[in-house]
KETI-674847 format. One line per 5 residues: number of its first residue (from 0); for each residue x, y, z of N, C-alpha, C, O. Coordinates in nm, 4 decimals. Example, Ala and Ser with C-alpha at 12.3 -4.5 7.8 and 13.67 -1.06 7.14 Angstrom:
REM KETI-674847
0> 1.3190,-0.5690,0.7800,1.2300,-0.4500,0.7800,1.3200,-0.3300,0.7800,1.4236,-0.3319,0.8465 ~ 1.2850,-0.2250,0.7080,1.3670,-0.1060,0.7140,1.2900,0.0030,0.7870,1.3409,0.1138,0.8039
This chain:
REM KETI-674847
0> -3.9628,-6.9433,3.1807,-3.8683,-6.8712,3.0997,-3.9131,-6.8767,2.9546,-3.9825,-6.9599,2.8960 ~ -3.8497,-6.7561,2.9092,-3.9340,-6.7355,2.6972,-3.7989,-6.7412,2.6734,-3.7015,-6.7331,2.7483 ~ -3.8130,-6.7586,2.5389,-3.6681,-6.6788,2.4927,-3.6882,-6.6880,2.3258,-3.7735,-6.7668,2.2849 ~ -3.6123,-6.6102,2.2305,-3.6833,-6.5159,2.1452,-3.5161,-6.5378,2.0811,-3.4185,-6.4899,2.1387 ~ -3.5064,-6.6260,1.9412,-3.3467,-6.5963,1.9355,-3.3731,-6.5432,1.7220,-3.4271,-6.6184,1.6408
5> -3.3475,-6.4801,1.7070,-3.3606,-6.4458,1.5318,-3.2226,-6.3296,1.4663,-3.1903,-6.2377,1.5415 ~ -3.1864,-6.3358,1.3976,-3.1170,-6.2331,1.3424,-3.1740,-6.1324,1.2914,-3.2538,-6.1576,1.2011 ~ -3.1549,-5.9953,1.3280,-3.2393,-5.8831,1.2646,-3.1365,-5.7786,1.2353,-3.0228,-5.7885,1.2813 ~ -3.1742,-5.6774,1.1589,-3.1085,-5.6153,1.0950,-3.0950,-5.4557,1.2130,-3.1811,-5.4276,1.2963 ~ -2.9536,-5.3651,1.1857,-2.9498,-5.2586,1.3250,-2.8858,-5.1522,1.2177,-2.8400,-5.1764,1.1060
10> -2.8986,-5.0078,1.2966,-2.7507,-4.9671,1.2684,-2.7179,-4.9124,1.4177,-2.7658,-4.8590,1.5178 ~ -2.5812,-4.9743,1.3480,-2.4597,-4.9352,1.4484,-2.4174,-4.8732,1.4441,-2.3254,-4.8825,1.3629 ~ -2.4295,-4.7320,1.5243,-2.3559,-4.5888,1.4682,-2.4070,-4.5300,1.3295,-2.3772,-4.4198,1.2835 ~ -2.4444,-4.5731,1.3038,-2.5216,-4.4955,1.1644,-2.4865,-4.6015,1.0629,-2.5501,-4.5937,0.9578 ~ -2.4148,-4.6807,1.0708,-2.4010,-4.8024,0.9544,-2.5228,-4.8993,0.9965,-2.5580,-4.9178,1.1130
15> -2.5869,-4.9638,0.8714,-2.6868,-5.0844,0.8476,-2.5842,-5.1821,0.8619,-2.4738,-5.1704,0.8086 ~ -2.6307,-5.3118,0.9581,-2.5453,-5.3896,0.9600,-2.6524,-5.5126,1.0059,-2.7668,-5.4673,1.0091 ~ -2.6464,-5.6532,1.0414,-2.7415,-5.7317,1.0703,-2.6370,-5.7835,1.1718,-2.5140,-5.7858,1.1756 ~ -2.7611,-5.8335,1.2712,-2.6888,-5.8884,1.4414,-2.7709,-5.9939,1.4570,-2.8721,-6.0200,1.3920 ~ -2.7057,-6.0737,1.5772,-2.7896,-6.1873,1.5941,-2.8723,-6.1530,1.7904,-2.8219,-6.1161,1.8965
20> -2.9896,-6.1846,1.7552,-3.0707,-6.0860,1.8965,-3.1133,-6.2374,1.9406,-3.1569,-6.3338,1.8777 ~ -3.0790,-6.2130,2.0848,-3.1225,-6.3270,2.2096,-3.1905,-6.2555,2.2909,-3.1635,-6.1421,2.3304 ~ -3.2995,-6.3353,2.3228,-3.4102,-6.2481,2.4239,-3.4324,-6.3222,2.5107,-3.4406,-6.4388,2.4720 ~ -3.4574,-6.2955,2.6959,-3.4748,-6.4118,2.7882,-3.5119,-6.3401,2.8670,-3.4413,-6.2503,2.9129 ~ -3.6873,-6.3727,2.9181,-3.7178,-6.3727,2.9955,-3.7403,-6.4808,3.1292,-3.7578,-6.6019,3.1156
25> -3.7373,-6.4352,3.2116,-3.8024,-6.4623,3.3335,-3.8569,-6.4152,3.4273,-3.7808,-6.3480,3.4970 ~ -4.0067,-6.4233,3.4777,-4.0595,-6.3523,3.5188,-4.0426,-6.3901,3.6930,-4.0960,-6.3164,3.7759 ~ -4.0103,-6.4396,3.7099,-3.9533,-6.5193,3.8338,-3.8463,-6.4945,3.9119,-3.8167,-6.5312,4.0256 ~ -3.7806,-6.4095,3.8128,-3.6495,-6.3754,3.8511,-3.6119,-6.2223,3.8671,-3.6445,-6.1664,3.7624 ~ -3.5684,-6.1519,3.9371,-3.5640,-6.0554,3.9557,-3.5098,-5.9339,3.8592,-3.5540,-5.8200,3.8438
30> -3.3968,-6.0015,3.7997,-3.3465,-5.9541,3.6282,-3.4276,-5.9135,3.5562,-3.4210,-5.8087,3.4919 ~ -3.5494,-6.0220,3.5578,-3.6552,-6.0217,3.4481,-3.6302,-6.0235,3.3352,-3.6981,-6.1085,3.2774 ~ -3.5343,-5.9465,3.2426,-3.5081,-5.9816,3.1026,-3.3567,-5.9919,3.0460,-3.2686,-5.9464,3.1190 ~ -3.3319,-6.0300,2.9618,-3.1994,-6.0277,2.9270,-3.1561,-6.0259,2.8026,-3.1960,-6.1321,2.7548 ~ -3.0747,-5.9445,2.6900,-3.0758,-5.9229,2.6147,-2.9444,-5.9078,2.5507,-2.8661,-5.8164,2.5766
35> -2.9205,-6.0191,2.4508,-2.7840,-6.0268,2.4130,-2.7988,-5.9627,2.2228,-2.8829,-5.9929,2.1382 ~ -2.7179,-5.8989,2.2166,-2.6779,-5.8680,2.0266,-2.5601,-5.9082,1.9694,-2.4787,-5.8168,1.9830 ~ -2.5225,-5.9823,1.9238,-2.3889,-6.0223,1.8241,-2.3536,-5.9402,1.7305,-2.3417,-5.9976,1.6223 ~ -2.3310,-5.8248,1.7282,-2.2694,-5.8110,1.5922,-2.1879,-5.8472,1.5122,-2.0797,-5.8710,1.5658 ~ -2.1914,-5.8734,1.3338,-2.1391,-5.8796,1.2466,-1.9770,-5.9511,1.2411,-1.9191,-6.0498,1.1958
40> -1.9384,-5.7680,1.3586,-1.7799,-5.8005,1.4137,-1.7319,-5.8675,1.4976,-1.6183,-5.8521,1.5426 ~ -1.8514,-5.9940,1.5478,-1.7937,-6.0701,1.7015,-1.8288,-5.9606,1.8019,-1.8239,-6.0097,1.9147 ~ -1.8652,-5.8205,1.8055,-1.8468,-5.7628,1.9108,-2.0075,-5.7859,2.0091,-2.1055,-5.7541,1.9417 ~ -2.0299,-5.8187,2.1048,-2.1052,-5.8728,2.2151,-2.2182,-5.7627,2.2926,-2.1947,-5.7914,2.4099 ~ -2.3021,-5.6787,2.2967,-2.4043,-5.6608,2.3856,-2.4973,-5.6817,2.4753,-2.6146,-5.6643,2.4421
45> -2.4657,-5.7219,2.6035,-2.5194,-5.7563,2.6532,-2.6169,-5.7147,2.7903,-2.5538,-5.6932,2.8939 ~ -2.7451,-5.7043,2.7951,-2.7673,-5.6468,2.8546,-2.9149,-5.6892,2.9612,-3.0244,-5.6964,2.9055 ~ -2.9047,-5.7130,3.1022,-3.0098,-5.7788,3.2120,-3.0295,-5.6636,3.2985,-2.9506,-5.5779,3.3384 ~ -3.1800,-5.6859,3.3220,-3.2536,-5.6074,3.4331,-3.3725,-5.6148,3.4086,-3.4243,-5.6894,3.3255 ~ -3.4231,-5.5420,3.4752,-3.6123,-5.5609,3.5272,-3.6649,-5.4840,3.4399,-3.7873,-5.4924,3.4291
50> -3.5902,-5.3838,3.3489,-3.6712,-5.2907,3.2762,-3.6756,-5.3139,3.1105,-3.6519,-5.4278,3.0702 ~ -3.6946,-5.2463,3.0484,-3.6422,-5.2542,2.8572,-3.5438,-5.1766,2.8499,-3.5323,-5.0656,2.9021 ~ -3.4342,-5.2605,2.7533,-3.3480,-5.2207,2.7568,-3.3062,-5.1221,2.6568,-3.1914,-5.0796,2.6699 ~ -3.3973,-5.0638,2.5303,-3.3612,-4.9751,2.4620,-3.3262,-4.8504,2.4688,-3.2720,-4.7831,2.3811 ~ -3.3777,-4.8003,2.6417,-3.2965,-4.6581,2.6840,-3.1647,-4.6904,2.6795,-3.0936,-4.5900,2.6744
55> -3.0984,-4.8066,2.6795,-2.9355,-4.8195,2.7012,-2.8636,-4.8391,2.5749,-2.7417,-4.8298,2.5601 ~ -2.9961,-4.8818,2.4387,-2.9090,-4.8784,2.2987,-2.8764,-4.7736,2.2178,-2.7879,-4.7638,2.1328 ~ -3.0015,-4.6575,2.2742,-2.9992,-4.5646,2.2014,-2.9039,-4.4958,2.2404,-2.8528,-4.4431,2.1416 ~ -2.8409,-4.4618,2.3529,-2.7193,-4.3580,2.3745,-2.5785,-4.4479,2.3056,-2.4699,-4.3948,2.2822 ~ -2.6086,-4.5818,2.2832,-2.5051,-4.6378,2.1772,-2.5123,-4.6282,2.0417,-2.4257,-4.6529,1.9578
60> -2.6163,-4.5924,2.0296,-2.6790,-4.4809,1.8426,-2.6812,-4.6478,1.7839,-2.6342,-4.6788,1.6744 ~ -2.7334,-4.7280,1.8621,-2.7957,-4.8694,1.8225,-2.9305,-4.8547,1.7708,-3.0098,-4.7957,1.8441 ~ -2.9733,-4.8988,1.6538,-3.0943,-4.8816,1.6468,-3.1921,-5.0200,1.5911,-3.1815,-4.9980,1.4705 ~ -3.2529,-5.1083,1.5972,-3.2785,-5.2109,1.5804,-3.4123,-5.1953,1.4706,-3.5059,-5.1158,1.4783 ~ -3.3858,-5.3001,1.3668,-3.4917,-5.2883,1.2540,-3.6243,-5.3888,1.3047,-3.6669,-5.4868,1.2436
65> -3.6688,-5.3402,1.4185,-3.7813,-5.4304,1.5035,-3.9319,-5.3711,1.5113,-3.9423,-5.2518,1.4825 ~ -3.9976,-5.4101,1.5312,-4.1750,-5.3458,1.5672,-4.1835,-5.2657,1.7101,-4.2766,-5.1999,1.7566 ~ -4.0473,-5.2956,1.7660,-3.9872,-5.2587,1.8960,-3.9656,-5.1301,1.9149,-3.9673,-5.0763,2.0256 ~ -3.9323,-5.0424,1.7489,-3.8529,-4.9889,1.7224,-3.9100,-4.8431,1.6209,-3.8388,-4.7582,1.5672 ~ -4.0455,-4.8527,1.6204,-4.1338,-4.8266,1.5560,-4.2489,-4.6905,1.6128,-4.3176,-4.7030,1.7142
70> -4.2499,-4.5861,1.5390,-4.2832,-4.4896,1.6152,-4.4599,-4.4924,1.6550,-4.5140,-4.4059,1.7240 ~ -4.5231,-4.5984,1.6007,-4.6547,-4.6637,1.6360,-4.6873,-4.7525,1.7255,-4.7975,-4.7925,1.7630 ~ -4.5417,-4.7894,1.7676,-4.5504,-4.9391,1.8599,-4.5695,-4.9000,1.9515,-4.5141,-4.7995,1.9961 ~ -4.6874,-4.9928,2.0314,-4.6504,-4.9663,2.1676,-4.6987,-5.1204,2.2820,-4.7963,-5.1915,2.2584 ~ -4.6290,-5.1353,2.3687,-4.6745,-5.2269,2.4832,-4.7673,-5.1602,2.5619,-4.7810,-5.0379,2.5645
75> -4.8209,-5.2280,2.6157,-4.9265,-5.1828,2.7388,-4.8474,-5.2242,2.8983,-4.7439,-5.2898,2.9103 ~ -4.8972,-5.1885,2.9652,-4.7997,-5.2414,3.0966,-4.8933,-5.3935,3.1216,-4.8722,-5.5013,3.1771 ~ -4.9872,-5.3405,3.0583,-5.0429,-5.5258,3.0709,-4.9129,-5.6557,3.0330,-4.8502,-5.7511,3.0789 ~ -4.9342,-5.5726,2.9186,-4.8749,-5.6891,2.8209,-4.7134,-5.7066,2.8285,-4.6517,-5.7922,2.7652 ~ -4.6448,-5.5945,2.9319,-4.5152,-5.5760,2.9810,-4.5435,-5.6792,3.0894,-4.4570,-5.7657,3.1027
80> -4.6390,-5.6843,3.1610,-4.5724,-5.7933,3.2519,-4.6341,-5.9481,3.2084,-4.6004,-6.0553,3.2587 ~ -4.7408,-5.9248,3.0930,-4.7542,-6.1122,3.0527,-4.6667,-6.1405,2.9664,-4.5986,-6.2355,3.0051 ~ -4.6351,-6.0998,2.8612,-4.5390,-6.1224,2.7627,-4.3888,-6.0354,2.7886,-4.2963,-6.0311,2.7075 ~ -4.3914,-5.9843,2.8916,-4.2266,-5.9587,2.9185,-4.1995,-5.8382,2.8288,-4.0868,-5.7888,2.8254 ~ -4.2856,-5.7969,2.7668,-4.2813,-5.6984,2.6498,-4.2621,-5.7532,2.5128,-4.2100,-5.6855,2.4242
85> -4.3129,-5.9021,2.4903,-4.2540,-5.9215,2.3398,-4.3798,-5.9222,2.2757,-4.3866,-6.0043,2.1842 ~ -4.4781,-5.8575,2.2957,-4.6239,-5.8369,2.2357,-4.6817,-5.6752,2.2228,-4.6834,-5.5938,2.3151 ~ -4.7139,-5.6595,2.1261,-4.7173,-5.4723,2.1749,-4.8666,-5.4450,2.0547,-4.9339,-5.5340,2.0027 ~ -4.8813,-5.3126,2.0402,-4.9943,-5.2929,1.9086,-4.8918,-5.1983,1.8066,-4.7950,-5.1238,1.8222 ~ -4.9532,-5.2357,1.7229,-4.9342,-5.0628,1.5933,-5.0771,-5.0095,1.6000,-5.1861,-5.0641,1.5827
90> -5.0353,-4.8658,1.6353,-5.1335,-4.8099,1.6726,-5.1803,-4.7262,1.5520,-5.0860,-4.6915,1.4808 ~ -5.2798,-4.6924,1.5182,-5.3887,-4.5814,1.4575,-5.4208,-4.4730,1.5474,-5.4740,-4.4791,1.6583 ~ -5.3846,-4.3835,1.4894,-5.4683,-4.2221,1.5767,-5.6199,-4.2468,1.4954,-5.6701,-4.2703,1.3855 ~ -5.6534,-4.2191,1.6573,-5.8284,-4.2175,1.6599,-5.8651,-4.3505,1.6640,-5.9851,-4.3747,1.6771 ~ -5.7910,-4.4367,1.6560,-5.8646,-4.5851,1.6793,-5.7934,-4.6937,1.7919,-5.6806,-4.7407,1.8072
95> -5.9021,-4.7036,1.8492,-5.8359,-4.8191,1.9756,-5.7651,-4.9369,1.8733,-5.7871,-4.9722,1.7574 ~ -5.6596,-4.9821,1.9887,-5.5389,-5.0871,1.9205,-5.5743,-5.2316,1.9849,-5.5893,-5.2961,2.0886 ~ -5.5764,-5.2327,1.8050,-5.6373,-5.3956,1.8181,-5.4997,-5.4766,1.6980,-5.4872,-5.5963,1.6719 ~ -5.4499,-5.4072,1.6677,-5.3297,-5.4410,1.5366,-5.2150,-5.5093,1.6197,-5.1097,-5.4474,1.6354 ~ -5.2318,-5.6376,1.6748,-5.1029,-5.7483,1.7561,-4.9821,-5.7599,1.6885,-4.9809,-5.8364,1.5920
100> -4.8641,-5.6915,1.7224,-4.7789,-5.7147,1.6451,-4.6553,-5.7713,1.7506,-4.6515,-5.7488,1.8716 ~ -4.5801,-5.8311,1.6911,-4.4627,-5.9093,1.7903,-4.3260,-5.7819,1.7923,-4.3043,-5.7027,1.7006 ~ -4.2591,-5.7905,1.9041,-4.1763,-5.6620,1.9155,-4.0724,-5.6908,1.8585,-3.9972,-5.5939,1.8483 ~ -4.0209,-5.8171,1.8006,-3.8638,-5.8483,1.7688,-3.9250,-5.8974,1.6315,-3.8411,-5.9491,1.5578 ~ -4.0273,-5.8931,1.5922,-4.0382,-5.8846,1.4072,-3.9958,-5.7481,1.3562,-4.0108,-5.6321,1.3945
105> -3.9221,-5.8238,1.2291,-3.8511,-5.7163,1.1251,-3.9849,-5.5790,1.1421,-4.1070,-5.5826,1.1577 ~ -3.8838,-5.4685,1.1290,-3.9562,-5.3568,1.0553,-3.9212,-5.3291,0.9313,-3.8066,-5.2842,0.9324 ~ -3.9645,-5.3344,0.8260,-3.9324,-5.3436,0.7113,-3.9360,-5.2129,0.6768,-3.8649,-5.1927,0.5784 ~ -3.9977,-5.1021,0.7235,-4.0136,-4.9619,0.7018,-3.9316,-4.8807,0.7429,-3.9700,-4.8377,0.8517 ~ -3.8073,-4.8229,0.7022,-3.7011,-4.7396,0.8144,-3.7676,-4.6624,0.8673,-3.7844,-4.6481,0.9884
110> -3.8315,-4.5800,0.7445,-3.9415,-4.4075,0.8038,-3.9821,-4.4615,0.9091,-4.0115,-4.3691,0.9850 ~ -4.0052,-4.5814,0.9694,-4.1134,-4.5707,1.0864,-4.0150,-4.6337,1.2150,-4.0569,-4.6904,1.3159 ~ -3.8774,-4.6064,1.1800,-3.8091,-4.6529,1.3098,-3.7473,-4.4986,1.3634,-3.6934,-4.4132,1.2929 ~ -3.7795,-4.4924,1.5426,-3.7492,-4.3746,1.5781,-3.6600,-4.3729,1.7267,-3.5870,-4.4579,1.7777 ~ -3.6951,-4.2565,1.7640,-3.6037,-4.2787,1.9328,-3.7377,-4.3172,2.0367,-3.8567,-4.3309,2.0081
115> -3.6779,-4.3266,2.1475,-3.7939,-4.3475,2.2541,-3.8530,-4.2448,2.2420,-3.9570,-4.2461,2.1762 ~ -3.8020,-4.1116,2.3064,-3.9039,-4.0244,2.3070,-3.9981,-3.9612,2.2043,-4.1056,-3.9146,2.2422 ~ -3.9666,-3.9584,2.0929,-4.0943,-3.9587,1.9674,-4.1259,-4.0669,2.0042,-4.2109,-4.0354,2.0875 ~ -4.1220,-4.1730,2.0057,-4.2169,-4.2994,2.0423,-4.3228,-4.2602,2.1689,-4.4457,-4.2676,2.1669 ~ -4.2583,-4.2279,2.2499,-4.3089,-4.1987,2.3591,-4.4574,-4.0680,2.3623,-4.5663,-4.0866,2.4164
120> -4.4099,-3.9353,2.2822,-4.4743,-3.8439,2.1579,-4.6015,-3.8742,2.1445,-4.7017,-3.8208,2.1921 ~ -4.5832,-3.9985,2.0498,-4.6986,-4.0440,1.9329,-4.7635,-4.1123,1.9800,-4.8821,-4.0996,1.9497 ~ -4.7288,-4.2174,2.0747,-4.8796,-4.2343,2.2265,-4.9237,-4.1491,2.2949,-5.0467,-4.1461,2.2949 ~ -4.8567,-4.0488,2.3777,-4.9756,-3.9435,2.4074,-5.0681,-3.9003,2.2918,-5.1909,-3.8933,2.2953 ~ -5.0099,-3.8807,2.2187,-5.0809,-3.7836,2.0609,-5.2036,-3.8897,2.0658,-5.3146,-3.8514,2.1028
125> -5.1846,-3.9998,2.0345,-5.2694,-4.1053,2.0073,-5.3626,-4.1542,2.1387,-5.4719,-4.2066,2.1168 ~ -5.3354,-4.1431,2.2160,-5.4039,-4.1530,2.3222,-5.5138,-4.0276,2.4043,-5.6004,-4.0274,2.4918 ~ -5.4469,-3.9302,2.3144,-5.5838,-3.8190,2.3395,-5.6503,-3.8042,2.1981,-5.7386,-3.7200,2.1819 ~ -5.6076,-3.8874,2.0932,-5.7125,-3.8722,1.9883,-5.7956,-3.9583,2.0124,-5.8908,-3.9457,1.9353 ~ -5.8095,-4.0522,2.0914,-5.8972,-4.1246,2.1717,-6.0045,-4.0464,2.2070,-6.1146,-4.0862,2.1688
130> -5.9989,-3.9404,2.2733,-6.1104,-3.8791,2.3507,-6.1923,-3.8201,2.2308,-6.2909,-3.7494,2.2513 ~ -6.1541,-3.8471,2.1220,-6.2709,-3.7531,2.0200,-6.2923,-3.6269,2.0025,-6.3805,-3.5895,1.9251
């Protein structure tokens, strides 16, 4: 089991607000991850299963100030099943990803926090600027 506990900054509904983020893996276990948020107001998020859970924050217009969160970031499915997903790259178009960045470190950059699917976008994009 990992587990990953820091306060990071979100918005909630469109307000900036800071939460307290619990992360728990186990790879052993069929859940596989588990993911708790505190907000501000006492109010509780909680959320377990085998997959990532940010398809389920974003239809809550949750948005987390993380590397997680970042329209460069990305995990590999490698690194989804050694690190559970808490290891990913910032990627460069046109250059293989070698830039290790942790997924629950601050993003200090808003411009570069987005939805999944532009995330999703800017790796294909980047992954055929690969081919040259």
């Amino acid at each position: 089991m990992d587990f990953v506990h820091k306060k990071v900054a979100i918005y909630n509904n469109k307000v900036k607000e800071n939460a307290e983020l619990m992360f728990e893996s186990n790879i052993s276990s069929s859940e596989g991850v588990r993911l708790t948020l505190v907000f501000s107001q006492s109010d509780t998020y909680d959320y377990q299963d085998s997959d990532f859970y940010r398809a389920l924050l974003e239809p809550k217009n949750i948005v987390m100030y993380i590397n997680g969160c970042r329209l460069d970031f990305v995990c590999s499915s490698m690194g989804q099943q050694m690190s559970q997903g808490k290891v990913g790259y910032i990627l460069e178009m046109g250059k293989r990803a070698t830039n290790r960045a942790r997924t629950f470190d601050r993003c200090d950059d808003e411009s570069k926090l987005t939805t999944i699917n532009k995330q999703m976008d800017y790796i294909r994009q980047w992954s055929e600027s690969l081919k040259g």
